[in-house]
N, C-alpha and C positions, 0 to 999 in steps of 0.2 A: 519594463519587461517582467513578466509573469515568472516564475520559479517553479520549478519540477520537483518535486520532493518526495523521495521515496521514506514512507513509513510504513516498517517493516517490524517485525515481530519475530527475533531469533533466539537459538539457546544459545548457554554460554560460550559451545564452539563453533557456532556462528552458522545453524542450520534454520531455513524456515520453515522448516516440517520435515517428515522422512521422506523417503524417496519420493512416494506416489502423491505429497507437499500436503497431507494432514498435519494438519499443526491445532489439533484440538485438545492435548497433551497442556497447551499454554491456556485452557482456558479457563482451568483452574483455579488461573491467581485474579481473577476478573475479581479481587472482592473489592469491598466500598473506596477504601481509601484510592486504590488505583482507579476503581470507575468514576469516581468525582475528580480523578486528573482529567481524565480522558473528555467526560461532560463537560470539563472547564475549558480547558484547551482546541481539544481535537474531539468534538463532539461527529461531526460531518465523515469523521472517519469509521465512524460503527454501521456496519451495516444497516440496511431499512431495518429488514428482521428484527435485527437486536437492538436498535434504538426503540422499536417499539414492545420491543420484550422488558425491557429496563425504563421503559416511561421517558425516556429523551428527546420522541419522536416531533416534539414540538421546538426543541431548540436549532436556533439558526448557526447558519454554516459562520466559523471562525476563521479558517486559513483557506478551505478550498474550498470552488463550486464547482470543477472538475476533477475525475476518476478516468486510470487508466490503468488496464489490468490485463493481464494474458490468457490465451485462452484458456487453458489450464485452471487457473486460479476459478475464472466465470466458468468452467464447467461445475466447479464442488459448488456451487449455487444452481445448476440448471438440475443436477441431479435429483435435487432437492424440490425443483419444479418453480424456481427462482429464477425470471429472465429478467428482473431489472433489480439484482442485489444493491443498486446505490442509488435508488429511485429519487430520491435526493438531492441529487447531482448530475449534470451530463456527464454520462457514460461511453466511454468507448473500450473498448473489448481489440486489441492485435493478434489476430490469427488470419493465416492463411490457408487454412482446413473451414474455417468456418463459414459455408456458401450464401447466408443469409443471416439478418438479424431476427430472431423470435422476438422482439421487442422494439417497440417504438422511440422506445428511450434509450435505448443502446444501439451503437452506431459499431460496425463493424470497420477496423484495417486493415485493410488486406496489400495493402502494398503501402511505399515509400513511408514507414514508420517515422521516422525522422523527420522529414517533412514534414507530418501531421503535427508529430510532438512542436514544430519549433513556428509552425503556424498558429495552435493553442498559445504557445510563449509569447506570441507579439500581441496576441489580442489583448484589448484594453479592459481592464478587470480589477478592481482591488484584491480578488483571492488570486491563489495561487494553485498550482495542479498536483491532485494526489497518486502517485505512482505507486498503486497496489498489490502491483507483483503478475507476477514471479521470475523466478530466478532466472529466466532466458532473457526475458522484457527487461529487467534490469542490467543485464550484460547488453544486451542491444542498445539501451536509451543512458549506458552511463556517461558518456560522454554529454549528453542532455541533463544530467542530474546537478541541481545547485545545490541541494541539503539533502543529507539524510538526516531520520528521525529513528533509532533504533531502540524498540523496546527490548530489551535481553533478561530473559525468564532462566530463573535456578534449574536447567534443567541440562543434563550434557545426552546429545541424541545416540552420537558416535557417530552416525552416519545419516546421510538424508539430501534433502535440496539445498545447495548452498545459498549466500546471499544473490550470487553474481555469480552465473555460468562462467565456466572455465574460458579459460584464453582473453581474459581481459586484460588488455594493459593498467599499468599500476598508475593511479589518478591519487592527487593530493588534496587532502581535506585539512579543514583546521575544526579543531574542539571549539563549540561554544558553551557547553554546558553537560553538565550531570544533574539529575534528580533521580535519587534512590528513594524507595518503597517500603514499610515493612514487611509487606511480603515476600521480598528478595530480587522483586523486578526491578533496575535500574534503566533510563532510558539516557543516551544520550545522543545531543545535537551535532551535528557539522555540519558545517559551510564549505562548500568547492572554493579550492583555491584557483585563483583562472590568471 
């Protein structure tokens, strides 16, 4: 079975962006050292955009060949005039405001989320599924989540979009790892305990 992984990008007090979920405040620390993790490891997790802004665009997917993101999140890419930010990847996009797909490549959910999520998990695949936010999509599919991957930037918001919408039951993870940065970004692994 396929694994759900959300990698996620917060500050230190564990915000993904501020309220309205800009989180470009973190893009700051993108320098070489961290983007040669990212290239190494989790390449397939950079946007189209910025894989081809930074010369990546040619490296193959390492952990996932699926993206799944809330509507929210795919709005700060349509704004932008972006309907298939993980061109990449099959795309799926969870909204229920959202009446159609501007994109061929992106597949809209509009109902039984779960389902969808846990019909991607059975399918046979050597990658795994990228859970790209945001913070309702995460409170909705945690129960769905085998790993988090959490990049946490020197930055304290105070206030803003949490990792995981309020009212979630408290779920147990175990550490697999730290890798710290000099730039001050540290990421670390967990595995669901089940």
């Amino acid at each position: 079975m396929r694994k759900l992984t959300y990698f996620v990008a917060c500050s230190i007090d564990g915000f993904i962006g501020d309220g309205q979920g800009d989180a470009s405040e973190m893009f700051r620390f993108m320098d070489e050292e961290f983007l040669d993790f990212l290239k190494t490891e989790f390449p397939e997790t950079m946007a189209t955009q910025g894989r081809k802004h930074f010369g990546v665009d040619h490296l193959e997917s390492k952990r996932f060949d699926t993206v799944i993101q809330g509507r929210g999140s795919y709005e700060l890419a349509l704004k932008e005039g972006i309907t298939s930010p993980y061109a990449h990847l099959r795309e799926y996009v969870a909204s229920r405001t959202l009446a159609a797909s501007p994109d061929p490549n992106v597949e809209i959910v509009s109902d039984d989320l779960v389902g969808r999520v846990r019909a991607l998990k059975a399918e046979e695949s050597g990658l795994d599924i990228y859970l790209c936010g945001g913070s309702h999509l995460a409170g909705q599919l945690l129960d769905e989540i085998d790993e988090l991957v959490i990049k946490t930037y020197p930055l304290v918001y105070g206030t803003g979009m949490p990792m995981f919408a309020t009212g979630v039951d408290i779920k147990d993870f175990t550490l697999d790892g730290v890798r710290t940065f000099t730039n001050g970004v540290f990421v670390r692994t967990y595995t669901r305990r089940r």
